[in-house]
BALO-510910 format. One record per residue (C-alpha): x negated, y negated, z; residue in three letters. Coordinates in nm, 3 decimals. Each point is the difference from the previous one (the first is absolute). Example, Ala and Ser with C-alpha at 12.3 -4.5 7.8 and 13.67 -1.06 7.14 Angstrom:
2
        xx        yy        zz   code
    -1.230     0.450     0.780    ALA
    -0.137    -0.344    -0.066    SER
***
This chain:
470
        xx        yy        zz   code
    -1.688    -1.211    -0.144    UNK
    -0.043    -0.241    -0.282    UNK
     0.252    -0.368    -0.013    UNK
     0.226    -0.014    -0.224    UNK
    -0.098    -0.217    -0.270    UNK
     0.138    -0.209    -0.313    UNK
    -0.178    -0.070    -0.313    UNK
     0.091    -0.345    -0.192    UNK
    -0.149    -0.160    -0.234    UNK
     0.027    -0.364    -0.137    UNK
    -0.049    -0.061    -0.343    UNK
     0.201    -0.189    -0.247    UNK
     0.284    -0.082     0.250    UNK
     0.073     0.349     0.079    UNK
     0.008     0.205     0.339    UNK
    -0.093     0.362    -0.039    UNK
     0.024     0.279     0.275    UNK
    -0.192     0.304     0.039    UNK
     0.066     0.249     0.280    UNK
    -0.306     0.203     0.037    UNK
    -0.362    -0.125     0.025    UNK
    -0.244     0.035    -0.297    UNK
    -0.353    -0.065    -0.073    UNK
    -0.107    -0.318    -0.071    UNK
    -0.401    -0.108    -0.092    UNK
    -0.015    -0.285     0.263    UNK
    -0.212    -0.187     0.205    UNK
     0.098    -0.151     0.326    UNK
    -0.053    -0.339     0.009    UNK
     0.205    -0.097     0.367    UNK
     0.156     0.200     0.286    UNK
     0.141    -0.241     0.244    UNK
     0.148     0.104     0.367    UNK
     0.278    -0.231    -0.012    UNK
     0.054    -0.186     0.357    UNK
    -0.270     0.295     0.148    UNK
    -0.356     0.021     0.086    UNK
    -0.267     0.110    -0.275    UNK
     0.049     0.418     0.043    UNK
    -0.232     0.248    -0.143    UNK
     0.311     0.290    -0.124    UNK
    -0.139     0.353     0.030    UNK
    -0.151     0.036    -0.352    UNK
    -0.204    -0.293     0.109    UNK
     0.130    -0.278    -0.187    UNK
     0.014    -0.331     0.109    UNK
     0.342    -0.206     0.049    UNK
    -0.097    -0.376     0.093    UNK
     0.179    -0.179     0.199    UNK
     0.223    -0.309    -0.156    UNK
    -0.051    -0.207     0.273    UNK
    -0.212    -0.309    -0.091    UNK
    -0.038     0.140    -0.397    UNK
     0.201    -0.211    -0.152    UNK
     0.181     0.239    -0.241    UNK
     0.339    -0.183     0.188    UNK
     0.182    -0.313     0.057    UNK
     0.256     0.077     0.268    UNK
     0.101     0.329     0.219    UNK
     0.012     0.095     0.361    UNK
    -0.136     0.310     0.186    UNK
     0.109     0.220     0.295    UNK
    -0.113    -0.115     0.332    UNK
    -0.155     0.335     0.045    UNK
    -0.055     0.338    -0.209    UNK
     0.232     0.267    -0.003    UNK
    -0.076     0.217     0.292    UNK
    -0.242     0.273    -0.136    UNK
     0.221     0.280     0.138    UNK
     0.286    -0.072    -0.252    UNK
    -0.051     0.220    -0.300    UNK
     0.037    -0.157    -0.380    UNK
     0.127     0.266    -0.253    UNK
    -0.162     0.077    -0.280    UNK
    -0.311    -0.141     0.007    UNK
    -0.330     0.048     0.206    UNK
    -0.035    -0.330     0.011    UNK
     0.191    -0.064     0.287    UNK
    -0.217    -0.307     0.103    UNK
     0.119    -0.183    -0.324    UNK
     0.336     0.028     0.090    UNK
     0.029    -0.117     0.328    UNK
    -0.085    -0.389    -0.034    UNK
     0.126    -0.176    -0.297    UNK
     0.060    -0.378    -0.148    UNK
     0.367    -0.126    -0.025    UNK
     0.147    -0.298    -0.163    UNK
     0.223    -0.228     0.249    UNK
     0.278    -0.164    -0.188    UNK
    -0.059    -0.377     0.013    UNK
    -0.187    -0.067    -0.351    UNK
    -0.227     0.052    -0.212    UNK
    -0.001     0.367    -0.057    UNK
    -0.280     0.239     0.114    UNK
    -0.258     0.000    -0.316    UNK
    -0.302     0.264    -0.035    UNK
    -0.221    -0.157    -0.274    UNK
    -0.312     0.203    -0.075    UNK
    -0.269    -0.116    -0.266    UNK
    -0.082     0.264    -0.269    UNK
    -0.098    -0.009    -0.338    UNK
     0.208     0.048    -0.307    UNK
     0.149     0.378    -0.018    UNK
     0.191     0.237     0.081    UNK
     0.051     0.093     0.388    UNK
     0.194     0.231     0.221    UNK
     0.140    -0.102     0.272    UNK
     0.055     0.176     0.336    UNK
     0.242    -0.128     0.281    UNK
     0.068     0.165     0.334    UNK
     0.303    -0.053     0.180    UNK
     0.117     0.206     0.347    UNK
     0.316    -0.113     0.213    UNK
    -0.137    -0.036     0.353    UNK
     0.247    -0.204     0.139    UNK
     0.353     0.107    -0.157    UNK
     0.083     0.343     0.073    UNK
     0.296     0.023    -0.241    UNK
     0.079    -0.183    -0.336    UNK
     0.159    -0.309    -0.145    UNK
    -0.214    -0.198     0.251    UNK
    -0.261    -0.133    -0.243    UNK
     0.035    -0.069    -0.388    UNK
    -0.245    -0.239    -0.149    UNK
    -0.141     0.001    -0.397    UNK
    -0.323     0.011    -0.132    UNK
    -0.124    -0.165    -0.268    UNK
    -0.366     0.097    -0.224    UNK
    -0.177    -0.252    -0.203    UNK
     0.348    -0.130    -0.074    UNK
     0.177     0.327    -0.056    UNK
     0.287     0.104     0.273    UNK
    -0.140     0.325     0.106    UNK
     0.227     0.117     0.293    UNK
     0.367    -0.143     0.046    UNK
     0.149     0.027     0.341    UNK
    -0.240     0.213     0.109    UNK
     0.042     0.186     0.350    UNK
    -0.266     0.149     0.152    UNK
     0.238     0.229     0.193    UNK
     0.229     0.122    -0.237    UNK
    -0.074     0.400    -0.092    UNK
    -0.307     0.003     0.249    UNK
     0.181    -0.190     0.327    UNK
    -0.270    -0.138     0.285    UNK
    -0.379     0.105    -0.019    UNK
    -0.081     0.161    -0.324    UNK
    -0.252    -0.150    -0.234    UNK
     0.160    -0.139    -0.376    UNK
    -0.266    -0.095    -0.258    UNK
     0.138    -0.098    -0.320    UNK
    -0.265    -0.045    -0.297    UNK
     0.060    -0.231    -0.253    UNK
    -0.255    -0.114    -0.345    UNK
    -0.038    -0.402    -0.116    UNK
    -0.173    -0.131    -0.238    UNK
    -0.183    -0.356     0.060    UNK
    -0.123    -0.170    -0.333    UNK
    -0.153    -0.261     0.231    UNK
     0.010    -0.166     0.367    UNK
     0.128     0.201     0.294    UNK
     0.221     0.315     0.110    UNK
     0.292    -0.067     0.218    UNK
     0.209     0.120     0.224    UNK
     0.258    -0.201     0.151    UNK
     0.291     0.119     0.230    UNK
     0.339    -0.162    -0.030    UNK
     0.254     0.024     0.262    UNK
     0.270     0.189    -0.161    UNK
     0.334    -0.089     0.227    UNK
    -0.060    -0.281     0.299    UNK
     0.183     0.175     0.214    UNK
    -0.238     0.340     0.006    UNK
    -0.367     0.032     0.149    UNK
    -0.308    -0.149    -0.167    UNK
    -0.179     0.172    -0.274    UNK
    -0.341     0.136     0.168    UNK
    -0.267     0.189    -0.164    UNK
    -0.242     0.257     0.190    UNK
    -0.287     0.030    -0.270    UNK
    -0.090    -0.056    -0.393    UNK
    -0.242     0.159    -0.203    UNK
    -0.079    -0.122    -0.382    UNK
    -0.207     0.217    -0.222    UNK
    -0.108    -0.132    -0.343    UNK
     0.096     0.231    -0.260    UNK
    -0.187     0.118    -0.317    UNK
     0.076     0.011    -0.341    UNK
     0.135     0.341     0.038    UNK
     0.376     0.057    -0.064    UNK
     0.227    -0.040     0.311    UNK
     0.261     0.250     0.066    UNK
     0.293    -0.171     0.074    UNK
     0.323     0.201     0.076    UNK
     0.006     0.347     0.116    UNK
     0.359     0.110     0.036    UNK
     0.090     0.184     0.184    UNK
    -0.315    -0.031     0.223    UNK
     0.086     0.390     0.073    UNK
     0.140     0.222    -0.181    UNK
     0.281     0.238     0.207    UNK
     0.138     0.295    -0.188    UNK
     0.200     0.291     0.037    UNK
    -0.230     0.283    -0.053    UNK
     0.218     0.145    -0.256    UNK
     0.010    -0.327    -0.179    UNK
    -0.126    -0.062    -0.358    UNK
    -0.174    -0.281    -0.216    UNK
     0.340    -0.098    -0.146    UNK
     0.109    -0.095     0.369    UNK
    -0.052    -0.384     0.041    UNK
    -0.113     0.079     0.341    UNK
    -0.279     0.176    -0.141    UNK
    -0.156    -0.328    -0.172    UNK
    -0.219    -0.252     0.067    UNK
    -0.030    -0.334    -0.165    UNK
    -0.338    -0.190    -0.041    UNK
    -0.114    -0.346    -0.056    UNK
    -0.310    -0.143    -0.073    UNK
    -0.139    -0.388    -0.102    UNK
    -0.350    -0.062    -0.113    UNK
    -0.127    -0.322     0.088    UNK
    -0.175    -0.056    -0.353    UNK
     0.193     0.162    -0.217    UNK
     0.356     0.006    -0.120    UNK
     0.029     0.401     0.177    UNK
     0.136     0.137    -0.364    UNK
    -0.337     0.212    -0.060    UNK
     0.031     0.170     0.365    UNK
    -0.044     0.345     0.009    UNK
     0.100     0.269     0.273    UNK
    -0.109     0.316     0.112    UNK
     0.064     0.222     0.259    UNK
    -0.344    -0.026     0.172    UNK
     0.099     0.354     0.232    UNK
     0.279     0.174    -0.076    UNK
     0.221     0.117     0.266    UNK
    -0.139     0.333     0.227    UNK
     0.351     0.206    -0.024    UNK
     0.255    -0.171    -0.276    UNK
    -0.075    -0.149    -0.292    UNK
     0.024    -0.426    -0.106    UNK
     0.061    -0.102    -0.345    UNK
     0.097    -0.375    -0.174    UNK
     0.313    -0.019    -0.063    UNK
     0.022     0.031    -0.402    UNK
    -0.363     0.033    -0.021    UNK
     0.017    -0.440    -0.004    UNK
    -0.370    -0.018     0.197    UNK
    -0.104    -0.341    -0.166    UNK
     0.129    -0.368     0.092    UNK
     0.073    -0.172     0.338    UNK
     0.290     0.186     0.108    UNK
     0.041     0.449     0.001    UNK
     0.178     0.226     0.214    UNK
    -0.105     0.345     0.107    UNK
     0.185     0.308     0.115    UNK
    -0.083     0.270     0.232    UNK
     0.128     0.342     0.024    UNK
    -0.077     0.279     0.235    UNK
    -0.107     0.317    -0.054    UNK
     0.246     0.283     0.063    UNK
    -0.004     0.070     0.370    UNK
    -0.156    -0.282     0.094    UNK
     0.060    -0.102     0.350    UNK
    -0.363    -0.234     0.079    UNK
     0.012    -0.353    -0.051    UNK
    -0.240    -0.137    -0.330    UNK
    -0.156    -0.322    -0.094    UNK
    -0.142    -0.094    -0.349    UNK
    -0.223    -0.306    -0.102    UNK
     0.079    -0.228    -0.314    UNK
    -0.299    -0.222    -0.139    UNK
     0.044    -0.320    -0.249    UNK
    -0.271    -0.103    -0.171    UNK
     0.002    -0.334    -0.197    UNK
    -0.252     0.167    -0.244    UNK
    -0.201    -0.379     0.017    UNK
    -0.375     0.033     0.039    UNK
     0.032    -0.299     0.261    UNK
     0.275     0.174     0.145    UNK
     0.067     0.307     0.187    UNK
     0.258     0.231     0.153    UNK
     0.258     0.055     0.306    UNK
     0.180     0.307     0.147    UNK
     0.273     0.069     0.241    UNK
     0.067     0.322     0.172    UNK
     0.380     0.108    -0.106    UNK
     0.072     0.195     0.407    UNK
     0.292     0.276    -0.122    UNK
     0.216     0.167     0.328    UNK
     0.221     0.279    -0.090    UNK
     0.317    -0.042     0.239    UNK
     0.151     0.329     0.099    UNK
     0.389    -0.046    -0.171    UNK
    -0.012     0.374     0.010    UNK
     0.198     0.139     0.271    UNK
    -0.098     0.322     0.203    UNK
     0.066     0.355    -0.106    UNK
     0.188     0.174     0.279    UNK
     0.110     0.380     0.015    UNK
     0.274     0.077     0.209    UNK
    -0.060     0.340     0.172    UNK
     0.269     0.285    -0.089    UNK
     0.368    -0.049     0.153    UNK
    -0.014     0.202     0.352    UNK
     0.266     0.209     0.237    UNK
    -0.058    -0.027     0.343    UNK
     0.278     0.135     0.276    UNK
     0.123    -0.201     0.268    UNK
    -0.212    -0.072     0.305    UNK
    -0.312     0.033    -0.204    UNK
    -0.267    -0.319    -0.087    UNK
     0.110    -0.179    -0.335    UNK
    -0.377    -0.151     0.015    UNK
    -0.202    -0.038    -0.223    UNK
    -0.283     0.218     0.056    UNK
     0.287     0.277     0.060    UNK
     0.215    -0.138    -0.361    UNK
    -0.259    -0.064    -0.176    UNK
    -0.263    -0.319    -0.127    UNK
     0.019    -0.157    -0.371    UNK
    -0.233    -0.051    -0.196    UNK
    -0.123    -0.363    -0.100    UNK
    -0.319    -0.117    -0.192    UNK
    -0.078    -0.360    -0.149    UNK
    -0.286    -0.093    -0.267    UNK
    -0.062    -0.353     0.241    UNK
     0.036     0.115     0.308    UNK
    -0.120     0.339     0.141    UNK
     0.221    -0.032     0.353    UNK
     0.386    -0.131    -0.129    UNK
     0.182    -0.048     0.298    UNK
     0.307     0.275     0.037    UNK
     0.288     0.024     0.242    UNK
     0.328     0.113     0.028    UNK
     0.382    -0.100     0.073    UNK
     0.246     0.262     0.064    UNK
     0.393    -0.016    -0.101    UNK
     0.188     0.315     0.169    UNK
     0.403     0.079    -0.082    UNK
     0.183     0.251     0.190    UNK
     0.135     0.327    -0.174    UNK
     0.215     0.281    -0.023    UNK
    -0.141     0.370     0.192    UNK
    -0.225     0.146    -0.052    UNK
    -0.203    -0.327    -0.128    UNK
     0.078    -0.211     0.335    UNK
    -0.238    -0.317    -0.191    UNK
    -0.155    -0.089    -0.318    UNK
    -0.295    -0.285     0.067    UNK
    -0.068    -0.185    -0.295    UNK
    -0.412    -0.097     0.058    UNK
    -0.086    -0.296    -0.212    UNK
    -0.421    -0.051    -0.031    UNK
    -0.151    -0.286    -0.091    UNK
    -0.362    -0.059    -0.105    UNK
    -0.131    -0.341    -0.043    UNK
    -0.331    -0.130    -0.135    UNK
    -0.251    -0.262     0.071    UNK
     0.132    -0.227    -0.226    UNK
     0.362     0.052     0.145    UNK
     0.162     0.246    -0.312    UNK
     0.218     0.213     0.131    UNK
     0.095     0.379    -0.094    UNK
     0.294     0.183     0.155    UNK
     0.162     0.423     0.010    UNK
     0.217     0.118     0.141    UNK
    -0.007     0.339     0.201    UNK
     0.350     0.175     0.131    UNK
    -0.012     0.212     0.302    UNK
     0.279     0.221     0.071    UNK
     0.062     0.142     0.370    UNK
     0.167     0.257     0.079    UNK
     0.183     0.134     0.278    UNK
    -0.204     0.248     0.210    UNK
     0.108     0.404     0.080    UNK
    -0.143     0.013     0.340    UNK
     0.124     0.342     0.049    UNK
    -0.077     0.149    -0.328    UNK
     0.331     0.120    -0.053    UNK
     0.053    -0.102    -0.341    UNK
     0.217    -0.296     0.164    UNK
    -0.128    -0.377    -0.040    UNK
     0.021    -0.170     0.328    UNK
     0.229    -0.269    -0.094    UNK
     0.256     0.289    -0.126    UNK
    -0.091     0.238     0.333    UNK
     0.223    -0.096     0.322    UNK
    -0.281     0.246     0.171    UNK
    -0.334    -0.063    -0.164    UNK
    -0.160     0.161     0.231    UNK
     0.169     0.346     0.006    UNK
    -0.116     0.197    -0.285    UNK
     0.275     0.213     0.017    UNK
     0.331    -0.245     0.014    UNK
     0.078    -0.324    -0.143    UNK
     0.303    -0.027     0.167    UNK
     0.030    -0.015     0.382    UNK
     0.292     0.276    -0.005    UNK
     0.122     0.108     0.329    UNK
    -0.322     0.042     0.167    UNK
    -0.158    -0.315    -0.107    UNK
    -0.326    -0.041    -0.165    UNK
    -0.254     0.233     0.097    UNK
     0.249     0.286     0.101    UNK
     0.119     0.295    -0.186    UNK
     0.351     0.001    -0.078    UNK
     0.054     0.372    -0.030    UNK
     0.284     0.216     0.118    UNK
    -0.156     0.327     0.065    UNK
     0.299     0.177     0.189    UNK
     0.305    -0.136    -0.234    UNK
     0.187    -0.147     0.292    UNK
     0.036    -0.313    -0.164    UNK
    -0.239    -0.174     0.211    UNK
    -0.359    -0.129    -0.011    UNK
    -0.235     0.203     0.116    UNK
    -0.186    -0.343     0.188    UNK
     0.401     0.004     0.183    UNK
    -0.002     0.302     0.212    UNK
     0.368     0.020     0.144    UNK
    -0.081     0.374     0.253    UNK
    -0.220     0.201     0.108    UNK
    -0.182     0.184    -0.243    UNK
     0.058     0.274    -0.100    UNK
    -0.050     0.267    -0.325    UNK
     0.292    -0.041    -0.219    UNK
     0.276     0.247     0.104    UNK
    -0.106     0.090     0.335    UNK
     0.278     0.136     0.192    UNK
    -0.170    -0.185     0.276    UNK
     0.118    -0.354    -0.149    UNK
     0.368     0.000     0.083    UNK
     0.071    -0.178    -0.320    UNK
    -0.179     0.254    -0.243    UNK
    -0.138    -0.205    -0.171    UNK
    -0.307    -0.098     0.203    UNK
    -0.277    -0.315    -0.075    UNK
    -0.352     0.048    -0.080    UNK
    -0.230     0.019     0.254    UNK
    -0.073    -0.308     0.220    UNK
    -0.331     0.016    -0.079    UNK
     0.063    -0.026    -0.392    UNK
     0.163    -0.293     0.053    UNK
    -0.148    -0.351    -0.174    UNK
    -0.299     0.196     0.005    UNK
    -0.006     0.106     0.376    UNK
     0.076    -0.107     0.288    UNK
     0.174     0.077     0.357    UNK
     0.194     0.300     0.044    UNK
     0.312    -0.027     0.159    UNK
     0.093     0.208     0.308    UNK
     0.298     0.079     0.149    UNK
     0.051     0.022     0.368    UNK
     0.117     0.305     0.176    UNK
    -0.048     0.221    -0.266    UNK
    -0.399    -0.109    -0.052    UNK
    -0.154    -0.073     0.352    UNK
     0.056     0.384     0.101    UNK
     0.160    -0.117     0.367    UNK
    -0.073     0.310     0.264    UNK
     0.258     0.191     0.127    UNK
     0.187     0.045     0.286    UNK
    -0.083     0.288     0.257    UNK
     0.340     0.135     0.179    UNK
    -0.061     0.275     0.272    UNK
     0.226     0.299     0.043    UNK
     0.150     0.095     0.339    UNK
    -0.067     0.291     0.150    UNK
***
């Protein structure tokens, strides 16, 4: 992960920022571990130590290094970062002066909060070969404890020395401190000095009219006045396509637009070159990074409306599943809230299912699915349950005289129930049955059952013997 960096440049009075880091032709001339031992970084430079050079006239160190566990952000250059040089606040003000020869030179400083853990603990200025460069600078502010800040700035010196000096920017905040500097000396090549925005973040439907879609770029020459600059597109962009704004490709200021291809979902990047067209001269570039942020909602499909009767699953995988796709992101995340309302039989509920699909970048897509349930027949009679006082009798929906489950009928006309026997049973009109009108058999009754016996007439008693005289 690369630091975020600044680009300034001091010329003529004037402060410049760029936001993305170009090419420069330079040569190193000092790398300086500020309050640190020398260090040898992984790409086997050298950073010597400030102690005893001489490049300083006042500052104070940490008793001790950061401990070597704590991890700076941004940078692999973690040892840098955890020592550093700060300015106490009794007078004069911490001064960097290094000898170089007259030119142009960029200049590298690297801050990292490692004792604040929030902001608005430290503000201090700094000030390059006479030119305020940073104004109330905090370290933490955007990046918070631990992460690496280098900020980049371009001076020239007609003769004498480059400094740096740190000013304390309100008494009543910490010191200004510095962790290490870096000062390259610059050929006569232009310098690109704004890039705005460092990255360009459009819709992916979005075209070159759209501001959003622009980039504006600023260059100085150090010989020259910068009017005969020209600039190309050195690569073009792998998937949209970059143009100049109004074809304007000459002079120290241009702007270029990007616009991606239809369908385009992949990020881009194009390169820009100025070239001061000076024999003695040269050229610079800066990579233009382009991110295409997903303002597109998902596409969601509701699946069909769906009937389900009471007592059976209203989920999903029974109701049904929409649809839902997403040019960013192949796996939207979907779910589900469910609004119900009572109704009139035979449709005892109507659930109103509301799904909701929701991409990476946190657009949002919403349908709506109704499912109506209905009551159930559990009998089959033709009957909904919630309009069947016996829903489980296929043959009555009423109780009736029997009650559910019973048959109702009259078979002998006597005006009662055949499940209420009232006598014995017998054939309708048997002389037998003093009434004539007789009952059905005891055995037809409610489907069967217990006859009913009379006594006497049923149990067949013997008789009794008498014996005649003689």
């Amino acid at each position: 992960m690369k630091p975020r960096i600044d680009l300034r440049i001091c010329i003529a009075g004037a402060a410049l920022i760029v936001g993305a880091t170009t090419e420069t032709h330079a040569q190193v001339i000092y790398r300086l571990n500020c309050g640190g031992p020398d260090y040898v970084d992984p790409s086997g430079n050298l950073w010597s130590s400030d102690n005893g050079s001489g490049l300083f006239n006042v500052g104070k160190t940490l008793p001790s290094p950061l401990s070597p566990m704590i991890d700076i952000a941004g940078t692999d250059l973690d040892v840098l970062y955890r020592t550093e040089r700060y300015d106490p606040i009794e007078a004069p003000n911490m001064l960097y002066s290094f000898p170089v020869t007259p030119g142009y030179y960029l200049v590298k400083l690297h801050f990292a909060e490692i004792y604040w853990n929030k902001p608005n603990r430290r503000k201090f200025d700094v000030v390059i070969h006479g030119e305020p460069v940073l104004v109330n600078y905090d370290i933490a502010d955007g990046l918070g404890a631990y992460a690496a800040d280098v900020r980049q700035f371009v001076t020239e010196v007609v003769a004498g020395e480059l400094e740096i000096e740190f000013l304390h920017a309100d008494p009543i905040l910490d010191n200004p401190k510095i962790s290490a500097i870096e000062i390259e000396k610059i050929s006569n090549a232009p310098v690109i000095t704004v890039v705005s925005p460092p990255r360009l973040q459009i819709a992916p439907d979005s075209r070159c009219s759209t501001p959003q879609n622009r980039v504006s770029l600023t260059a100085v020459d150090p010989d020259t006045d910068g009017s005969g600059m020209k600039w190309t597109l050195r690569r073009a962009p792998k998937f949209g396509t970059a143009a100049f704004v109004a074809g304007i490709s000459n002079g120290t200021e241009v702007a270029v637009c990007y616009t991606p291809r239809a369908g385009q979902v992949s990020d881009d990047s194009f390169v820009v070159r100025v070239d001061d067209l000076d024999p003695n001269g040269g050229v610079a570039e800066v990579t233009i990074l382009v991110s295409l942020v997903d303002s597109i909602a998902p596409d969601i499909t509701c699946p069909e409306n769906a009937i389900v009767y009471d007592g059976d699953s209203i989920e999903p995988n029974r109701t049904g599943q929409p649809i839902v796709s997403d040019a960013f992101d192949s796996a939207p995340m979907v779910s589900y809230s469910d609004e119900s309302e009572p109704r009139d039989c035979p449709e005892v509920a109507r659930i109103r299912r509301q799904w909701t699909a929701v991409d990476a970048s946190g657009n949002i897509a919403i349908c709506t699915q109704t499912i109506k349930v209905f009551s159930a027949d559990s009998d089959d009679d033709g009957t909904p349950d919630c309009e069947d006082a016996c829903p489980a009798d296929e043959y009555k929906i009423e109780p009736g005289s029997c009650g559910c489950g019973k048959d109702d009928a009259d078979r002998n006309a006597d005006g009662q129930p055949d499940c209420t026997p009232t006598r014995p049973g017998r054939p309708v009109g048997d002389p037998s049955d003093g009434d004539g009108v007789g009952n059905p058999p005891a055995d037809e009754c409610c489907g069967g059952g217990i006859g009913i016996v009379t006594p006497f007439m049923m149990l067949g008693f013997p008789r009794r013997r008498t014996r005649r005289r003689k």
